[in-house]
SEKE-477113 format. One record per residue (C-alpha): residue number from 1; z, y, x; residue in three letters. Coordinates in Angstrom, 3 decimals. Last residue first. Layout:
BEGIN
   num          z          y          x   residuo
   NUM          Z          Y          X       ALA
...
***
This chain:
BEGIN
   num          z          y          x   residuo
   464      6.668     33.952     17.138       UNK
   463      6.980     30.985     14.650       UNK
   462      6.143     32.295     11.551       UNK
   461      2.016     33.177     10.966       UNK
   460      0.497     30.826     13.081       UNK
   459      2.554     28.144     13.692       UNK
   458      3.961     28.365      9.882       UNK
   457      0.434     28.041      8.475       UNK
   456      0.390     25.146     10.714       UNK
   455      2.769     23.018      8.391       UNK
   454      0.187     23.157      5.186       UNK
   453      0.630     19.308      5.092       UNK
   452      4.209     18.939      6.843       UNK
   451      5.945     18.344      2.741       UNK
   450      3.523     15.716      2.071       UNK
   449      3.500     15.844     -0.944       UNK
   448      4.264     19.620     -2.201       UNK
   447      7.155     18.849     -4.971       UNK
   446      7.963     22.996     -5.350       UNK
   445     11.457     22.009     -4.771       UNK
   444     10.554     20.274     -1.612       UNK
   443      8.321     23.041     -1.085       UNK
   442     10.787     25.684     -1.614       UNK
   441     13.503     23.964      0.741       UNK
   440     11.245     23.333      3.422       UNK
   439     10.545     26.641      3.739       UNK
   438     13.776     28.073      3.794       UNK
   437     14.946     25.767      6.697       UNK
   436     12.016     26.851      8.455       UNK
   435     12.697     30.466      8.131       UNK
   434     16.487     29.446      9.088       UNK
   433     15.395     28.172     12.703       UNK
   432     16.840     24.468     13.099       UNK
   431     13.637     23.017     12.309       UNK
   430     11.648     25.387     14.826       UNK
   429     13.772     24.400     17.635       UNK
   428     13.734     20.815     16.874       UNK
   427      9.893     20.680     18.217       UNK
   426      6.620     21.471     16.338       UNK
   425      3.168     21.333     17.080       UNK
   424      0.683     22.143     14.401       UNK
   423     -0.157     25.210     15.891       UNK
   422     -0.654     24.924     19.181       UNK
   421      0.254     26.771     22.346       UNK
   420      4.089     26.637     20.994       UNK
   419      4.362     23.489     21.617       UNK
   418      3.918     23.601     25.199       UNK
   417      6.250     26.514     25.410       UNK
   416      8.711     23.940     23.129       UNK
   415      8.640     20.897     25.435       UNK
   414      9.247     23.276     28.910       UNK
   413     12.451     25.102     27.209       UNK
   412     13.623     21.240     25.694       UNK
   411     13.358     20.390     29.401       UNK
   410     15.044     22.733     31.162       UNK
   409     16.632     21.138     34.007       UNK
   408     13.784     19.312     35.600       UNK
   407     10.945     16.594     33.938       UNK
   406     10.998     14.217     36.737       UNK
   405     14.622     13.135     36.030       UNK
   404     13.572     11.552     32.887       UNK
   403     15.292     11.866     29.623       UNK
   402     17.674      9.407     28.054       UNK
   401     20.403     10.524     25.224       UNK
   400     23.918      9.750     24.283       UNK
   399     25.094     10.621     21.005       UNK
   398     28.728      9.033     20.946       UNK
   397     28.717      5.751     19.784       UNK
   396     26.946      4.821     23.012       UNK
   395     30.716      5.447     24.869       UNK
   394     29.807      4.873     28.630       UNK
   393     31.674      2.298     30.087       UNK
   392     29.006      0.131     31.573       UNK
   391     27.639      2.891     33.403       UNK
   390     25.094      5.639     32.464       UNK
   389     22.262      8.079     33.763       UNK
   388     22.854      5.722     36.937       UNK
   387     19.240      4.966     37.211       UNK
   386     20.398      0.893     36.163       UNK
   385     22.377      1.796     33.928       UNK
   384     19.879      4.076     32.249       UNK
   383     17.089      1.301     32.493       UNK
   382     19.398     -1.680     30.730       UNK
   381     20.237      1.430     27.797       UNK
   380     16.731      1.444     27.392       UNK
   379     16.027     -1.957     27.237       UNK
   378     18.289     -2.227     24.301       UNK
   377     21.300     -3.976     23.310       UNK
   376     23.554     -1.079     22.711       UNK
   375     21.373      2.132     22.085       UNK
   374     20.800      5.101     24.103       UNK
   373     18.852      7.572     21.975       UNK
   372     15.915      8.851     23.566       UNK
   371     15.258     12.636     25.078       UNK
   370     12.507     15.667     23.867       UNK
   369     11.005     14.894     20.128       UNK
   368      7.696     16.592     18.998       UNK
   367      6.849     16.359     15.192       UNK
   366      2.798     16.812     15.465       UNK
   365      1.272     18.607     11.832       UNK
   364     -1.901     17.812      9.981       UNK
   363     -3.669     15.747     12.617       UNK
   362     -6.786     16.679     14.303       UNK
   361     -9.083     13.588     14.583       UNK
   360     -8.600     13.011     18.658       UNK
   359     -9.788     15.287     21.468       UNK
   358     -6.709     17.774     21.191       UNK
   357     -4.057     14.544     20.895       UNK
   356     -5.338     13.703     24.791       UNK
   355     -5.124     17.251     25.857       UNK
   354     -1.357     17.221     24.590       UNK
   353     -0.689     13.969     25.717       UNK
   352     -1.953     15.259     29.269       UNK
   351      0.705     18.447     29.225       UNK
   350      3.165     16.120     28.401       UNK
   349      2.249     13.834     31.024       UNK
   348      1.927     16.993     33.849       UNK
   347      5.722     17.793     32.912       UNK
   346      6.974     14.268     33.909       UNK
   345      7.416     10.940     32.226       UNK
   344      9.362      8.088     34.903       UNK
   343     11.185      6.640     32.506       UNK
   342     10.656      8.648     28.639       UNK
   341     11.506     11.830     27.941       UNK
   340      9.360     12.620     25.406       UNK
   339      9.027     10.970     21.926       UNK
   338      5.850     12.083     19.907       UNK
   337      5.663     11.744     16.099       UNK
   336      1.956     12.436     14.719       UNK
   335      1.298     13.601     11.047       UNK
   334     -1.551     12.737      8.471       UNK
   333     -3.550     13.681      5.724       UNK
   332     -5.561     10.535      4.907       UNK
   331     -9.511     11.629      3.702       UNK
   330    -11.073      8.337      5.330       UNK
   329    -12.642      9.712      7.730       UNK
   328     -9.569     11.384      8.817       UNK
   327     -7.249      8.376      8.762       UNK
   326    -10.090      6.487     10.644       UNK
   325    -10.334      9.063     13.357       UNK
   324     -7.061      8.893     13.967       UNK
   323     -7.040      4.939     14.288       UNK
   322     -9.910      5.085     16.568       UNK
   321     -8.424      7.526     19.007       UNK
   320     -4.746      5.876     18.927       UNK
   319     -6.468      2.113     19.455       UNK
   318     -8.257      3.640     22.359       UNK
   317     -5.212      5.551     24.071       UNK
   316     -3.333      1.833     23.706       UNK
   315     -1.445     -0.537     21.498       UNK
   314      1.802     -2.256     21.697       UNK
   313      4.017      0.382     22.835       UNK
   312      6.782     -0.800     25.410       UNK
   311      7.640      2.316     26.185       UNK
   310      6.631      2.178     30.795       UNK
   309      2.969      1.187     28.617       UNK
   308      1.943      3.609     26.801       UNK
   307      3.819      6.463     29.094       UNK
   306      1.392      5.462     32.005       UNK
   305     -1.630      5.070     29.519       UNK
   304     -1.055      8.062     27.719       UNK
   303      0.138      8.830     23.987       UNK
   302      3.216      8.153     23.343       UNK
   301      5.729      8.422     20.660       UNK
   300      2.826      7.005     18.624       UNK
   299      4.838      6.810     14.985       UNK
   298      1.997      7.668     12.751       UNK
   297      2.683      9.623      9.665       UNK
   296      0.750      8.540      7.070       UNK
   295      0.168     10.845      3.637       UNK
   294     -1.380     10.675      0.064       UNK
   293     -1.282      6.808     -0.530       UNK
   292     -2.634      6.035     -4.069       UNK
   291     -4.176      2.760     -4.158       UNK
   290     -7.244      3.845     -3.308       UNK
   289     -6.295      5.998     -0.419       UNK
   288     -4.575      3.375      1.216       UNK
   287     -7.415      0.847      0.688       UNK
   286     -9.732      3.334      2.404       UNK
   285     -7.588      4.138      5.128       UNK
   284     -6.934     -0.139      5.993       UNK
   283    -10.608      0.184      5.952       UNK
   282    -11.370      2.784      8.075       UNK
   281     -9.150      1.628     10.971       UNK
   280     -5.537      0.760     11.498       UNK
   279     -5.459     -2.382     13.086       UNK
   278     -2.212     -1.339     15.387       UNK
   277     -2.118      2.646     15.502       UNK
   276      0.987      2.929     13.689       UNK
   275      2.550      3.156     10.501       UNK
   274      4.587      5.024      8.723       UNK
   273      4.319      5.468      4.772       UNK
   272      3.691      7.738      2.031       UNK
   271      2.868      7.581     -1.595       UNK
   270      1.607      9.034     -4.890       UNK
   269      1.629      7.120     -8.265       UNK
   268     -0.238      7.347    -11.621       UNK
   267     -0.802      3.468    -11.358       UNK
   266     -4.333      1.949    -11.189       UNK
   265     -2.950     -1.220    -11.124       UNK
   264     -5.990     -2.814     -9.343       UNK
   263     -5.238      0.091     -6.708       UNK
   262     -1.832     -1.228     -6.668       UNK
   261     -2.794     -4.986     -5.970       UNK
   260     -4.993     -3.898     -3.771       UNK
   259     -2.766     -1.782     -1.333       UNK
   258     -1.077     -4.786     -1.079       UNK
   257     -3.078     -7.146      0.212       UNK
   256     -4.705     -4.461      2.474       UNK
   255     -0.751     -4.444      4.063       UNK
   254     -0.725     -7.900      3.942       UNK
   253     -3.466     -8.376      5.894       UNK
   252     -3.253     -5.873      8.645       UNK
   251      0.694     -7.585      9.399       UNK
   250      1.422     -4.599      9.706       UNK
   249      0.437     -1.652      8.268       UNK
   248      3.435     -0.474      6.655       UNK
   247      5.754     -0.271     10.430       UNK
   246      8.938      0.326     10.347       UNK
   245      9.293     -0.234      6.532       UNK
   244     10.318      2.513      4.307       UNK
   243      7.457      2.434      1.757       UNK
   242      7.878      5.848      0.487       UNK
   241      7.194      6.169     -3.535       UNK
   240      6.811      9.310     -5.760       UNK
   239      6.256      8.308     -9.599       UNK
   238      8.894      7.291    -11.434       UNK
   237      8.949      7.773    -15.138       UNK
   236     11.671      5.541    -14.889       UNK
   235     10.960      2.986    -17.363       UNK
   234      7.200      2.977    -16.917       UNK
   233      6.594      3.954    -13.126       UNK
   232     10.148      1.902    -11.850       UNK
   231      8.555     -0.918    -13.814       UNK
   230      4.883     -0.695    -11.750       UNK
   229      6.538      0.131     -8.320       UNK
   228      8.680     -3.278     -8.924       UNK
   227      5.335     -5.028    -10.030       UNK
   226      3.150     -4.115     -7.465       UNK
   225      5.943     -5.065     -4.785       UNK
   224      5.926     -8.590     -6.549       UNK
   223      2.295     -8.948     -6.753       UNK
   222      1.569     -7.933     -2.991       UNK
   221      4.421    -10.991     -2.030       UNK
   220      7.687     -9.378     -0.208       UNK
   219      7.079    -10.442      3.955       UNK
   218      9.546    -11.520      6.067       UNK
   217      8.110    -10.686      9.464       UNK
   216     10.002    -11.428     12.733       UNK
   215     11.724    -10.189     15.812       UNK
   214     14.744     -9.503     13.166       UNK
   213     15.813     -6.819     10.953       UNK
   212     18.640     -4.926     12.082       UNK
   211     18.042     -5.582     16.276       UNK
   210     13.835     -5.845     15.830       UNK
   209     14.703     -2.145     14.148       UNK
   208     16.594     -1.053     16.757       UNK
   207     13.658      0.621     18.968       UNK
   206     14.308      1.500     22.929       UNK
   205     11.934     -0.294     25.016       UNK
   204      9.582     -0.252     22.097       UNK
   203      9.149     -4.096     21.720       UNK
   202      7.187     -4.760     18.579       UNK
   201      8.140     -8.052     16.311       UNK
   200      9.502     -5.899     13.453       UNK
   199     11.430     -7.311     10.495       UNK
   198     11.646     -6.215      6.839       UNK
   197      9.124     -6.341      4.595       UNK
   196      7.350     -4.754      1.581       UNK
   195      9.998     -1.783      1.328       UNK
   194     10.171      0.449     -1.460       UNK
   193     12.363      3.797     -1.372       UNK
   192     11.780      6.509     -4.345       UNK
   191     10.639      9.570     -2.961       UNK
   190     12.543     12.888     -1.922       UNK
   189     11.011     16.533     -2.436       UNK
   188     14.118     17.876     -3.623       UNK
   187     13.078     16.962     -7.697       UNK
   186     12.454     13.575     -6.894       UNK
   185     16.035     12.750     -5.513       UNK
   184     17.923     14.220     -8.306       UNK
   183     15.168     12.581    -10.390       UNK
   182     16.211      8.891     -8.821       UNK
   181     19.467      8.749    -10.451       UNK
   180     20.250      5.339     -8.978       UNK
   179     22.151      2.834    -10.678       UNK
   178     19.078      1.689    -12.425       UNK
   177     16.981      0.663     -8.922       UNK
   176     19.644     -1.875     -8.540       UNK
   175     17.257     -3.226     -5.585       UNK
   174     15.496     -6.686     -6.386       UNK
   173     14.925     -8.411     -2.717       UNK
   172     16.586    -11.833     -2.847       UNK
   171     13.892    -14.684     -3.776       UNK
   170     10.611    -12.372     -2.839       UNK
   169     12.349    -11.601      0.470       UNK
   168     12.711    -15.220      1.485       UNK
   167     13.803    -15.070      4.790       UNK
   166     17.118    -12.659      4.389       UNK
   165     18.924    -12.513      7.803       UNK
   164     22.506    -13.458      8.356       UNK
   163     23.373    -12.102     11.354       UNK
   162     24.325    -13.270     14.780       UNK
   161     26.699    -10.366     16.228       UNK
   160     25.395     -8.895     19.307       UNK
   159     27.956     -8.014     21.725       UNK
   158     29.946     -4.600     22.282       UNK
   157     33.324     -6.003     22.347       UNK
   156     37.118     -5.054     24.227       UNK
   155     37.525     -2.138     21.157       UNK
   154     37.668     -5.250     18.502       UNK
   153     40.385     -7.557     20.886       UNK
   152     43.266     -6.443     17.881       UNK
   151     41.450     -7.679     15.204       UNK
   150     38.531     -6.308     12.475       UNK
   149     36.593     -8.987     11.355       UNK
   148     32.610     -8.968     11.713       UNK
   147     30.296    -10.850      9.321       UNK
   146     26.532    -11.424     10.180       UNK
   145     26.710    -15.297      9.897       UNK
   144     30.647    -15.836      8.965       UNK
   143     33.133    -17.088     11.492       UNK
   142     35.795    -15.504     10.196       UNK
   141     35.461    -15.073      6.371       UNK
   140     38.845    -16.351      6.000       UNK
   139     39.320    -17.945      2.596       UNK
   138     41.419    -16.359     -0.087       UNK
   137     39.215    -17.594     -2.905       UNK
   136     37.731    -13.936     -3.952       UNK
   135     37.808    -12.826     -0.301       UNK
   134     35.816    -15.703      0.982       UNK
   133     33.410    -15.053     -2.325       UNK
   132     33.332    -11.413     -1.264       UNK
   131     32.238    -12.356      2.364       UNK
   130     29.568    -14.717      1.323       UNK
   129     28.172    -11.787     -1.705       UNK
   128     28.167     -9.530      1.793       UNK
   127     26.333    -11.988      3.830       UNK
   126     23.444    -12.787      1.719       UNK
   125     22.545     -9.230      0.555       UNK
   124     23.254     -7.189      3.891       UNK
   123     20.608     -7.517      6.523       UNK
   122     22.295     -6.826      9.383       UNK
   121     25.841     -6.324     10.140       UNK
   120     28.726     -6.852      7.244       UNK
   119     31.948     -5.365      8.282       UNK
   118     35.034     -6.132      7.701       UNK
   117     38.602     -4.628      7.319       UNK
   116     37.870     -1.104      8.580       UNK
   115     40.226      0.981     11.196       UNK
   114     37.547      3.704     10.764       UNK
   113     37.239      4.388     14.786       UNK
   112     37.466      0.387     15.272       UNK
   111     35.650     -0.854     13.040       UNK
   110     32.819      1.981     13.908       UNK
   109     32.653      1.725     17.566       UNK
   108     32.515     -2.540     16.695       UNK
   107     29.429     -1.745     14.599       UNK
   106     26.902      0.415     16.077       UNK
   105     23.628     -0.459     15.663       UNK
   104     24.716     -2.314     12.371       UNK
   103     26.715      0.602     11.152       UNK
   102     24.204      2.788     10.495       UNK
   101     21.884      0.536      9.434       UNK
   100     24.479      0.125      6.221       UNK
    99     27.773     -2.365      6.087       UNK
    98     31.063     -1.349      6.181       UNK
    97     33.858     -3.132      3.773       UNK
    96     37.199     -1.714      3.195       UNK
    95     39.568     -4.883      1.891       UNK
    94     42.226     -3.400     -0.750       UNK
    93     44.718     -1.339      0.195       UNK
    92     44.684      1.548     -1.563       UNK
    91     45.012      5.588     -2.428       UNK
    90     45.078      6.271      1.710       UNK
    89     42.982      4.728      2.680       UNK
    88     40.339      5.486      0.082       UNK
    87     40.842      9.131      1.103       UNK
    86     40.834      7.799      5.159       UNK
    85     37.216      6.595      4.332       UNK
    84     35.996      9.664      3.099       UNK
    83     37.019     11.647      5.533       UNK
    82     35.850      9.534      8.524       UNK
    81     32.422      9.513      6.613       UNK
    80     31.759     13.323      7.145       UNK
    79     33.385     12.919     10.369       UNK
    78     30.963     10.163     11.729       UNK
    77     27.750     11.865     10.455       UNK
    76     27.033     13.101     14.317       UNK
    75     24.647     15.601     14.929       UNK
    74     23.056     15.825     18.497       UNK
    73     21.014     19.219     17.857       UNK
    72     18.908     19.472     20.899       UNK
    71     18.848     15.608     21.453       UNK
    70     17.822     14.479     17.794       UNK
    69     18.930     10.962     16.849       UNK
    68     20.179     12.694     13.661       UNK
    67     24.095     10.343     14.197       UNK
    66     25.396      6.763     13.254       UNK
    65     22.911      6.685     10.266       UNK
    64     22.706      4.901      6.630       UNK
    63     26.499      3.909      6.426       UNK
    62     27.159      1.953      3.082       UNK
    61     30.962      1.915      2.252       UNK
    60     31.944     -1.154      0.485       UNK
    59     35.428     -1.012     -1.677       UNK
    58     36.714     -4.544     -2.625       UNK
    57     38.954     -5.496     -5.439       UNK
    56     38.651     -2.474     -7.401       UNK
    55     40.650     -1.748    -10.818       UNK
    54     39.211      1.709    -11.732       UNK
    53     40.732      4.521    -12.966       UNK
    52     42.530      5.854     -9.729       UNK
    51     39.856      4.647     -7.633       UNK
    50     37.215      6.626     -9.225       UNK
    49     39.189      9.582     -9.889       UNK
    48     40.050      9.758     -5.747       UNK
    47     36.917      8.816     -5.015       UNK
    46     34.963     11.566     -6.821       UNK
    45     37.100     14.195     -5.590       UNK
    44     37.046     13.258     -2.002       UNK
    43     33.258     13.566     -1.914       UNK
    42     33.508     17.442     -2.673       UNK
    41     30.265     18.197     -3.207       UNK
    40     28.352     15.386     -4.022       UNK
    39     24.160     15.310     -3.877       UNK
    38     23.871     12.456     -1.579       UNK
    37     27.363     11.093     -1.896       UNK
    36     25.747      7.792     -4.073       UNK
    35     28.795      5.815     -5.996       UNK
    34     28.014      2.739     -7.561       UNK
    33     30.063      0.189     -9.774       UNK
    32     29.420     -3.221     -8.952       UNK
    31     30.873     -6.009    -11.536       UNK
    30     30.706     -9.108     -9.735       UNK
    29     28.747    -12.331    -11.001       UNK
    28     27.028    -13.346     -7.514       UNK
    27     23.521    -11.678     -9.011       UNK
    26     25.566     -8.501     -9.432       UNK
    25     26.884     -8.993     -5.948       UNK
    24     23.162     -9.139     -4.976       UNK
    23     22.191     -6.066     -6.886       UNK
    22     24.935     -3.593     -5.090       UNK
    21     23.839     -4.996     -2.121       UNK
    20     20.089     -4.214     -1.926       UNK
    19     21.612     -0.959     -3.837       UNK
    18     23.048     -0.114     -0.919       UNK
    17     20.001     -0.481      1.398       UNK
    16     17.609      1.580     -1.153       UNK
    15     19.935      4.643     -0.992       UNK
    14     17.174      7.302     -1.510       UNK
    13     16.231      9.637      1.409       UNK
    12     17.124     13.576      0.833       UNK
    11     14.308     15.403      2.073       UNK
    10     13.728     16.862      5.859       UNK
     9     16.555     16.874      5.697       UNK
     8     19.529     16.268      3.169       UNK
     7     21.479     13.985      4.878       UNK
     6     24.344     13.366      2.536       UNK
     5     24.500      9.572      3.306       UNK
     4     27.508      7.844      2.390       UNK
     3     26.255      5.508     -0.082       UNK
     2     29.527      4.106     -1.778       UNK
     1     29.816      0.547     -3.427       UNK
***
């Protein structure tokens, strides 16, 4: 099993996906060996000796992104991976398997591209221990819930595939948390991952999560999360968690549930999560504090009533007021992420979200976003075609990005004058800049948590 990811920034993110997998073959009776590319220099290297030495039967390739999502920079990952995949090629044939987020939002462009054998889309741990037993007893896996087959007709499809969900998280959750070397991670300012559920039942016009994970909640039990942050604490000296569910505090009750058990733990641990404005209030901040959350950063993307509601956001300017305030009452630092571009947004909304995030509890730092990713299979990409932004046979592997009409030629330039009128405002301009680049570097190494904490000090002082 390789993780592919190298993505370094803003901190390198642990490969909890692919060692999901790596965990459930292990269950199945395979022998897994793990390969993670974060920190690798020469990627080739490694699988060249590995597959020399070894005596594989399958080689899986976990893809964590398609591209940064980020329309000023528009980085792709597909290269990085292309090489690695045409090395295995090209030392033997054995079935290539792709499975990863990254591929799930996009897997027939990737089959085809990487001239893969199968892919597994979705939640991984039932489907890929089905499609190694098919391979183990020369069955076809055709036909297989959240299996694709590469054929001939692959570049004719874009459809959903029906995948093969995991319901009982508490049953088939259990990362290979061992395989990991977690202090290569901890030391650059990364966390370990946790997740408490998968699934989201929101419907931002242009979110992929409900596509990965489901419309639904399948929730991990407060006891068994406890216990998995509580062993990785003891044997791993572990200590810096990110729950890495789309949304941590939701359902309300589970999320207090959990926060309770850790509290009652009273575990030497620091952690962050997203969330959003839906039931957050003083007490959800109180039991996040207790049981030893030092950051939230709140995935608005919006923040005014015509924006609110043309995004599909479930909760409104009132729900975003009291939920600040309740993060800063209750001693949360916190960041905002805001998404411009949206159908129908113009230069007088930005300016309003602006006034509108001045009158709330002042967050720590605002991550400002200009133009949305065009997904397959989202209501986004249904809007586009219908504006004529795209047609049917535009390429959504490539980086292809929404941003209203109303908001001119120049509308990174318009997004980062606004920015730069307050502090804690930043846009990808000031990420790519090198000072930035520095910065985040030393306090990664320096293990500042959260890393966007201090982040006006570069607003005032840096940016001009």
């Amino acid at each position: 099993m390789v993780s592919t990811n190298q993505e370094k920034s803003p901190f390198p993110v642990a490969p909890v996906g692919a060692l999901c997998a790596c965990s459930a073959a292990e269950r199945a009776g395979y022998d897994v060996d793990f390969i993670d590319m974060m920190f690798v220099r020469h990627p080739e290297r490694i699988l060249t000796s590995k597959i020399r030495t070894g005596n594989y039967n399958a080689i899986g390739f976990s893809i964590r992104n398609l591209d940064d999502c980020i329309f000023a920079t528009q980085k792709s990952y597909f290269d990085d991976i292309k090489k690695m995949v045409e090395c295995v090629q090209r030392l033997t044939k054995v079935p290539l398997i792709l499975g990863g987020s990254g591929f799930s939002i996009a897997p027939y462009g990737w089959l085809k591209r990487l001239n893969a054998n199968y892919g597994v889309v979705g939640d991984g741990e039932n489907a890929f221990v089905e499609l190694l037993n098919s391979l183990e007893t020369n069955h076809s896996p055709r036909g297989l819930a959240g299996i694709l087959c590469n054929d001939e007709h692959l570049c004719d499809k874009k459809g959903l595939i029906k995948p093969s969900p995991v319901t009982n998280m508490d049953h088939v959750y259990s990362p290979s948390h061992e395989k990991c070397l977690y202090k290569q991670y901890l030391c650059r300012g990364g966390f370990v991952s946790v997740q408490t559920k998968r699934g989201c039942p929101f419907k931002c016009i242009y979110c992929v999560y409900p596509l990965l994970e489901g419309g639904d909640y399948h929730l991990r039990s407060p006891e068994h999360i406890a216990d998995e942050i509580s062993t990785l604490t003891h044997e791993r000296n572990s200590t810096s968690f990110y729950f890495t569910d789309s949304v941590f505090n939701t359902p309300r009750k589970h999320a207090l549930a959990v926060c309770k058990k850790l509290a009652r733990r009273r575990l030497p641990i620091k952690w962050m999560a997203y969330c959003n404005p839906v039931g957050f209030d003083i007490e959800m901040g109180r039991a996040m504090i207790a049981a030893g959350c030092v950051g939230v950063e709140f995935g608005l993307d919006v923040a005014t009533p015509k924006m609110l509601k043309k995004m599909g956001k479930p909760f409104t300017q009132s729900d975003i007021r009291n939920c600040l305030k309740s993060a800063s009452d209750a001693g949360i630092p916190f960041a905002l992420h805001l998404l411009f571009g949206g159908p129908g947004e113009d230069i007088d909304d930005i300016h309003e979200t602006q006034r509108f995030i001045d009158s709330c509890a002042a967050p720590n730092a605002v991550f400002a976003l200009m133009g949305i990713r065009i997904y397959e299979n989202t209501p986004i990409k249904e809007i586009a075609l219908a504006e004529g932004i795209i047609t049917e046979h535009t390429d959504l592997f490539k980086p292809v990005f929404y941003i209203s009409k109303e908001l001119g030629g120049s509308p990174m330039k318009v997004l980062d004058e606004i920015a730069k009128e307050r502090h804690i405002w930043s846009t990808p301009t000031d990420w790519s800049r090198i000072t930035m680049r520095v910065i985040q570097k030393l306090i990664n190494r320096i293990g500042v948590h959260p890393q966007w904490r201090n982040i006006q000090n570069y607003g005032k002082y840096l940016r001009r």
